[in-house]
N, C-alpha and C positions, 0 to 999 in steps of 0.2 A: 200237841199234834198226835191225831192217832197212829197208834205203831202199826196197823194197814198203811197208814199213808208212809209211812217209815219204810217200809218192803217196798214198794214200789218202788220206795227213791235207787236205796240198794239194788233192785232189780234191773234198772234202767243204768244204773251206773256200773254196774257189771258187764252190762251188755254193750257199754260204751269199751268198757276194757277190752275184751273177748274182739271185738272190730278191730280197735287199734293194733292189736294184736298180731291181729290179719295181714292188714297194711301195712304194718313192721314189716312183715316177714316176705310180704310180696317186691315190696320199695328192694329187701337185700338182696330178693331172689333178683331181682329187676337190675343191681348194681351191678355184683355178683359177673351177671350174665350178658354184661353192655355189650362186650365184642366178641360175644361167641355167636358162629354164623349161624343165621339161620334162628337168631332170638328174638323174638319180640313181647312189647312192654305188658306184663300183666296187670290185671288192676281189677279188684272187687269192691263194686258202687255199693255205697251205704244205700241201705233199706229200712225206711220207718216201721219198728217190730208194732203189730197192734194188737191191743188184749184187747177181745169183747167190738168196742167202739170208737175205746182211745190208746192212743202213743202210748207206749210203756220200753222205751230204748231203743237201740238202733239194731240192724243187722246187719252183716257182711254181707252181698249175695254174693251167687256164683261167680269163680274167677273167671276170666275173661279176657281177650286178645283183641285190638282192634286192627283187621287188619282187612284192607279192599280187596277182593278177589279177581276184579276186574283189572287190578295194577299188578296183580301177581302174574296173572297170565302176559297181560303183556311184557313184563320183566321175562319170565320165562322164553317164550317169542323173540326176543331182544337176544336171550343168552343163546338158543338155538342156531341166529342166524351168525350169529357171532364164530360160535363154534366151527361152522361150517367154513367159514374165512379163516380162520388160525389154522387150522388143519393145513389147509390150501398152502396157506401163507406160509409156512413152516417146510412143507417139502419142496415148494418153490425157490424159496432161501435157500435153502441145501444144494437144490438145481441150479442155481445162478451162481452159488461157489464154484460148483463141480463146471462151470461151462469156463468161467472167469470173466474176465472183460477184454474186447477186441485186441484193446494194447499188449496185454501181458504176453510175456514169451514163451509159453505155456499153454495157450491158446490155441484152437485151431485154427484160427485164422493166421497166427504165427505160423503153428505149423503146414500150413499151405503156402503158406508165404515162400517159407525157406523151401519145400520140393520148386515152385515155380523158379526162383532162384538158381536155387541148381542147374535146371534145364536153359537156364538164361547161361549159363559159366560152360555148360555144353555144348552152346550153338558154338564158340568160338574154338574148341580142341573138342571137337565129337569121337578122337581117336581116343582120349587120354586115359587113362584105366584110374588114373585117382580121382578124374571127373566122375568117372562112370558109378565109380565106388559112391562116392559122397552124393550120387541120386538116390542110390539103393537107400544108404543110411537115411537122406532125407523120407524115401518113399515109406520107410520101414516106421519111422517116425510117424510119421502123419495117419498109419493106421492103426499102431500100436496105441495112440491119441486116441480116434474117433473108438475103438475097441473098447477101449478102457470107461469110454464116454457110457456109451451105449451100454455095456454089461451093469454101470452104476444106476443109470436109468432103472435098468429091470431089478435090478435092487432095490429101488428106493417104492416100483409098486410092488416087488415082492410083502417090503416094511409096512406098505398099506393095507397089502392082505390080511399078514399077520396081524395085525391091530387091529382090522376089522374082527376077526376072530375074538381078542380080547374085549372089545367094547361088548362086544353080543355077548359073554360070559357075566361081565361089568351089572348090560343093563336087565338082563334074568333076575341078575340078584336082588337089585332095585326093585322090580314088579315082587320078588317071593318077598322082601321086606314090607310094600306097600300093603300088599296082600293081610299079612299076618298084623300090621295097626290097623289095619281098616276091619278087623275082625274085632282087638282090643279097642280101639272108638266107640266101635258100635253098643260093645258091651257095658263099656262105662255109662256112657250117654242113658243106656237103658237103665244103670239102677245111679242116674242124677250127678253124677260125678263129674265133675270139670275135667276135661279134654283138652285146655288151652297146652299146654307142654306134650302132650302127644301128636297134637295138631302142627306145633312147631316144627317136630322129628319128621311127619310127614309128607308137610310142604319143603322141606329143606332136601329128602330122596326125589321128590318131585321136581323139584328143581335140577338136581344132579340128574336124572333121567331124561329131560328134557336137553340138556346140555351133548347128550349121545343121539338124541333120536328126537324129533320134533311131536309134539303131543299138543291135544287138549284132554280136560279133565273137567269132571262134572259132579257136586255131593250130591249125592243123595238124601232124603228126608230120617234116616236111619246114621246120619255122622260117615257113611261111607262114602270114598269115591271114584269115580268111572275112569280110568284111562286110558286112550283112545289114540290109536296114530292122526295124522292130520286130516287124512281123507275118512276116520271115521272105523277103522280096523279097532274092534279093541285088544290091549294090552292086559288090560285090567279088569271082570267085572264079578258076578259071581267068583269066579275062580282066575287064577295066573293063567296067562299064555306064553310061550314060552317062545322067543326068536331062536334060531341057529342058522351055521353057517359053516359052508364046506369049504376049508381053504387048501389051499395047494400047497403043495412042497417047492416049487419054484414055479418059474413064472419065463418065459421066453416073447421076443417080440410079438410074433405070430399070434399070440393066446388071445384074447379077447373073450369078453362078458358077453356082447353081440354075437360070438361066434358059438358061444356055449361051451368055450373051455374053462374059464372062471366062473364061478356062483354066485350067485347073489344073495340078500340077505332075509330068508323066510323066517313067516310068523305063523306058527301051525300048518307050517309045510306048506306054504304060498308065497312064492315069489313077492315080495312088496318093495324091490329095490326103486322100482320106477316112480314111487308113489314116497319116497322117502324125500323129502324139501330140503331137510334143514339136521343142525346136529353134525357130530362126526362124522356117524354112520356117511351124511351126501358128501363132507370134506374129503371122506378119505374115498368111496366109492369115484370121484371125481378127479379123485388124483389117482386112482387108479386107472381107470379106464379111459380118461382123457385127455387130462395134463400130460402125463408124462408119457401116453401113446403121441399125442402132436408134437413133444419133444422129439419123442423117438423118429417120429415119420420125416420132422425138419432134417434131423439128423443122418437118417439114410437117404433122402431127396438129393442132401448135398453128395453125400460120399458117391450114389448112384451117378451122380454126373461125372462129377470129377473120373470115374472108373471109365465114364460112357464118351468123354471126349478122351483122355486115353484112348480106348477103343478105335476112336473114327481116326485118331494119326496113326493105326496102325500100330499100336502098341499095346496088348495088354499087359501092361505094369503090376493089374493089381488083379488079386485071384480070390474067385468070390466062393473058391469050397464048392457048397451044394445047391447056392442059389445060383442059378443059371437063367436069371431073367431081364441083366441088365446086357449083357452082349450073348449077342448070340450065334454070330461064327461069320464064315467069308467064304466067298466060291471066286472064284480064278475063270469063270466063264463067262466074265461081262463085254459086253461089247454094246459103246453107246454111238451116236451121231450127237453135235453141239445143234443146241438148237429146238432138242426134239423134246416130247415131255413122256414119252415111254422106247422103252427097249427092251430085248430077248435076251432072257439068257437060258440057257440048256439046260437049267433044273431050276426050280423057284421053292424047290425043300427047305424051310423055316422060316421065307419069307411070309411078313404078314403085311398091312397096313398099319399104317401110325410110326413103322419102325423107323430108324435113320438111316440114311444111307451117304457114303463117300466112296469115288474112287481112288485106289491106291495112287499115291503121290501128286493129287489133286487136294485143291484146299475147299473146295464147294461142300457144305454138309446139304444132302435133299431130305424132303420126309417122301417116304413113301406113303400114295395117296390110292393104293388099289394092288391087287394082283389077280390078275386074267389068265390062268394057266402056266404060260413060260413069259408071259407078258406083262411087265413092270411098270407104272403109273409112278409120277411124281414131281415135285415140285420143290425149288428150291424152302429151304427151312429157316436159313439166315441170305438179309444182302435181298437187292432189289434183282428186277425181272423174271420171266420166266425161263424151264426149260432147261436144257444141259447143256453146259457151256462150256464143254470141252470135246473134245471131238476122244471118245475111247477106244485105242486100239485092243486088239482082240488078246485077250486072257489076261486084261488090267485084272489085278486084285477088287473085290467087290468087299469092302467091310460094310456090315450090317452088326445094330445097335437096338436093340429094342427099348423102347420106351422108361423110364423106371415110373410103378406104379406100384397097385398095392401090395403085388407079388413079391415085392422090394424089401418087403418089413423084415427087417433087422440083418439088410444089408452091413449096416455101420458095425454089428458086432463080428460077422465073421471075415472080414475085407483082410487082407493080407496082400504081398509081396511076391507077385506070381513067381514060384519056382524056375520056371522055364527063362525067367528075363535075371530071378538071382546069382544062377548058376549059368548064365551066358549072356554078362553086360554088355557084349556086344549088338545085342538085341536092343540095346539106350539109342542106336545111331541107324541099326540097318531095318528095323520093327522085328513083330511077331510073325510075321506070315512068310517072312524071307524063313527058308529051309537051312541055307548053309550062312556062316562069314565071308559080307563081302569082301574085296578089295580096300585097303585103309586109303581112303580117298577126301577124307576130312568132311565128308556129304553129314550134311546136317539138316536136311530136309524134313524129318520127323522131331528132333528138339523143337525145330524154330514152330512147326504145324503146334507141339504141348505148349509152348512159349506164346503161340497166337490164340489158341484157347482160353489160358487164362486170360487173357486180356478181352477177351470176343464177350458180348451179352449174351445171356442164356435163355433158353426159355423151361424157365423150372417148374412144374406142375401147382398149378394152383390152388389146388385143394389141402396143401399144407400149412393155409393159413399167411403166408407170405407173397413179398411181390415175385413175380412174373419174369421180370427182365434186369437181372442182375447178371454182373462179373460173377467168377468161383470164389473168389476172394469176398468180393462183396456180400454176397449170398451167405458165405460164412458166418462175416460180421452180423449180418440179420437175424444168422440163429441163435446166438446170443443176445442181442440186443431182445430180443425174445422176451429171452427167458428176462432176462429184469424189467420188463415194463411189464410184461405180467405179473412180477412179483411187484412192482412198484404202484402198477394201480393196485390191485388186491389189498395190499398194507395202509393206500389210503382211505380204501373204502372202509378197510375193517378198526383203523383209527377213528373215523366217524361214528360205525357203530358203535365202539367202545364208550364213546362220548357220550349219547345217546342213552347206552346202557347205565352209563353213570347217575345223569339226572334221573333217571328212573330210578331207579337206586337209591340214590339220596330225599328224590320227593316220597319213596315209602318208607325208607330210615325216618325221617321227620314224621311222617304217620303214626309208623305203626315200633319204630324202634326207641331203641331207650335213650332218653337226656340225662346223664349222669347228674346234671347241674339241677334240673327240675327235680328229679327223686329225692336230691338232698334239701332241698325245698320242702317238700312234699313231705322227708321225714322229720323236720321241723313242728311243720302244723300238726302232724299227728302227735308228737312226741307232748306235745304242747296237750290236747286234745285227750293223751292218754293222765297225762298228770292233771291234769282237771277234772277227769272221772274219779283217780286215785281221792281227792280232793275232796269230792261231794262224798266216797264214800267215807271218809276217815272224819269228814263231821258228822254225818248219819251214824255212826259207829257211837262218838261220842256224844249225842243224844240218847241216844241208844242206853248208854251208861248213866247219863243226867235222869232218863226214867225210871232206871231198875234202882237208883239209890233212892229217888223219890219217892215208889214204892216199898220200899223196905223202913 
């Protein structure tokens, strides 16, 4: 045999080694690396080396990922919307701790329970000073409750705030990361270098980035790629762009995003909160500005009534500080006829329409439906017919109630134990608008009127998401009941997802991820493959030897 033919064999059996080689080392990088996130399976396809015309051994090619770009986006998509429900889900949960359940004694709805109660043990000794006492305590209770409620509330979006802050710091980082492989990609690619393990690093930041903010992303023909908000804003192209975000030191009911007291989250100094779908960034922007303002709003709707029928029995019980929008004062100059649907009185200063109105020691709530100068419009608000149905003598007490609406926001945090009823319980039996202590006559006219309110259906403003015509009690139980079925569906929507995300997950694990079992497989036939090259060469060797003694 000619010793040309002899090289060849050596050459091509070399070149078998040199592969095997390859594939060793990939099979361990591949084991190695089964359950680190964000790994997928390498593998360098043999390639027929050719001299000239003909085969002369194998070749490794370039290493290589298989992995669908179309499944990654969608997995991405999957984790975005996912995100966006954990978030939700998570301060809801906290929210439905912080409320409880109807039952527990702990509750507001307990604690509304127990002031009704009281005013129930009132009707019967309205003189008795340890009655009186144990209203207070009840009253003091049930605000020091809804207080405690509400200030947690604006905690838990102040916590959204701040996180929002964090994640915009989070996903900078992500984009200067992306930034700076998509420069090293590029450059590799340019002088032929395999990019699978960079490519890894940078769908794996792509993925965490999408997990805070919803994205699409696009390669370019140069191994870089584009990333882009959903509507097409880029994050990513030539150069980083950078989010920020102006958060506050605290946070009060009042504040709002709509109002322009909170910020929203710019991308080169442009608003793009409205334009944000998915991710954290919409979980938490949504628990801030929505969930837990419609908590809040439930929460002072109720407290607002409760204050406001108070009110109409002539008692302001509960003192609301500096909002001044759920009662709004009484004039002693009413004089009505039964029967009629307006009346005079001598000044109509603070009357408006939509307010309530009752006469002192009358149980009719009216709304008032106009005001004409000193001239009064209205119509009963609870109870069939029209009209006044009692005949008012002259300088009846006129208590007015104004509406509670949006002016109301965060009622529930400053509500308190009006001073003037703590420091003269005598005001539990004779009201607010009596000047001096009457006579101790056992008159219980104003408990039984608190006593008849809770039990009376209300008409609670609608726009907070709830029914309309509930008890104060009942109404309570609804604000919690609330908050758990919004946390209940939310958890099973974002269970579904998860589910969802999984099979996606698993069908590109099977793709494009490692089988521990197949690679040891795999290093099998190589190993095999590698000792069969050792093989041809160490008889080629010893030929080799058979001709140099031959010739000598």
């Amino acid at each position: 045999m000619p010793i040309s033919s002899l090289n060849g064999i050596l050459i091509a059996a070399n070149t078998g080694l040199r592969a095997a080689q390859i594939q060793l080392d990939l099979v361990s990088r591949n084991v190695t690396n089964a359950s680190v996130d964000g790994y997928t399976r390498k593998d360098a396809p043999l390639e027929t080396l050719v001299n000239g015309i003909s085969a002369q051994g194998v070749n490794a090619g370039e290493i290589r990922r298989n992995v669908s770009s179309s499944l990654l986006q969608e997995i991405r998509a999957g984790h975005s919307i996912a995100e966006t429900m954990r978030v939700k889900e998570d301060y809801l949960a906290r929210l439905e701790t912080l409320f409880g359940a109807p039952g527990d004694g702990s509750s507001i709805v307990a604690k509304l329970g127990n002031l009704a109660n009281s005013f129930r043990a009132l009707i019967g000794e309205p003189d008795s000073a340890a009655l009186q006492q144990q209203v207070l305590l009840r009253a003091d209770d049930f605000a020091t409750s809804v207080n405690a409620l509400s200030e947690t509330i604006q905690n838990l979006r102040l916590d959204a705030e701040r996180t929002i802050e964090a994640q915009v710091t989070i996903a900078n980082g992500y984009i200067t990361q992306l930034d700076q492989l998509n420069t090293t990609i590029a450059q590799n690619r340019g002088l032929g270098r395999s990019t699978a393990d960079l490519d890894d690093r940078r769908d794996k930041l792509i993925a965490d980035l999408s997990k805070v903010i919803d994205i699409r992303t696009f390669e370019q023909s140069n191994g870089q790629v584009l990333v882009l908000t959903k509507l097409g804003r880029p994050l990513l192209d030539n150069d980083p762009h950078q989010l920020s975000f102006n958060a506050s030191s605290s946070i009060s009911p009042a504040m709002s995003y709509a109002g322009g007291d909170l910020s929203g989250i710019l991308l080169d100094g442009v608003d793009i909160s409205s334009e944000i779908v998915g991710g954290k960034f919409r979980g938490l922007l949504d628990t801030r500005d929505d969930n837990m303002v419609s908590a809040q709003a439930q929460l002072d709707e109720l407290v607002s009534r409760v204050a406001q029928n108070f009110a109409l029995s002539d008692l302001d019980l509960f003192d609301y500080g500096d909002v001044e929008t759920v009662v709004t004062g009484r004039t002693a100059t009413a004089t009505a006829t039964g029967g009629a649907t307006s009346f005079t009185v001598s000044s109509a200063a603070g009357l408006s329409a939509g307010m309530n109105l009752r006469f002192a020691n009358h149980p009719t709530t009216y709304l008032v439906t106009g005001v004409a100068g000193t001239t009064i419009s209205l119509q009963p608000a609870t109870g069939a017919g029209t009209g006044i149905d009692i005949d008012v003598p002259s300088g009846t007490a006129m208590i007015l109630a104004a509406q509670p609406g949006t002016a109301s926001a965060g009622f529930s945090i400053r509500v308190g134990v009006n001073a003037d009823v703590s420091s003269a319980p005598w005001r539990l039996r004779d009201g607010t608008s009596t000047a001096t202590i009457g006579t101790i006559s056992q008159a219980n006219a104003i408990p039984r009127a608190i006593v008849d309110s809770f039990e009376r259906v209300q008409p609670f403003t609608a726009s907070v998401g709830l029914r309309t015509g509930l008890t104060l009690t009942a109404y309570a139980g609804s604000v919690i009941v609330a908050q758990t079925t919004a946390r209940g569906t939310l958890k099973d929507t974002l269970d579904a997802r998860d589910s969802l995300n999984q099979q996606l997950f698993t069908r590109f694990s099977s793709e494009s991820g490692v089988n521990v079992d197949r690679e040891l497989a795999l290093m099998i036939e190589i190993q095999s493959s590698y000792a069969a090259s050792a093989k041809v060469i160490q008889a080629t060797r010893q030929m080799f030897d058979d001709l140099m003694s031959v010739a000598q």
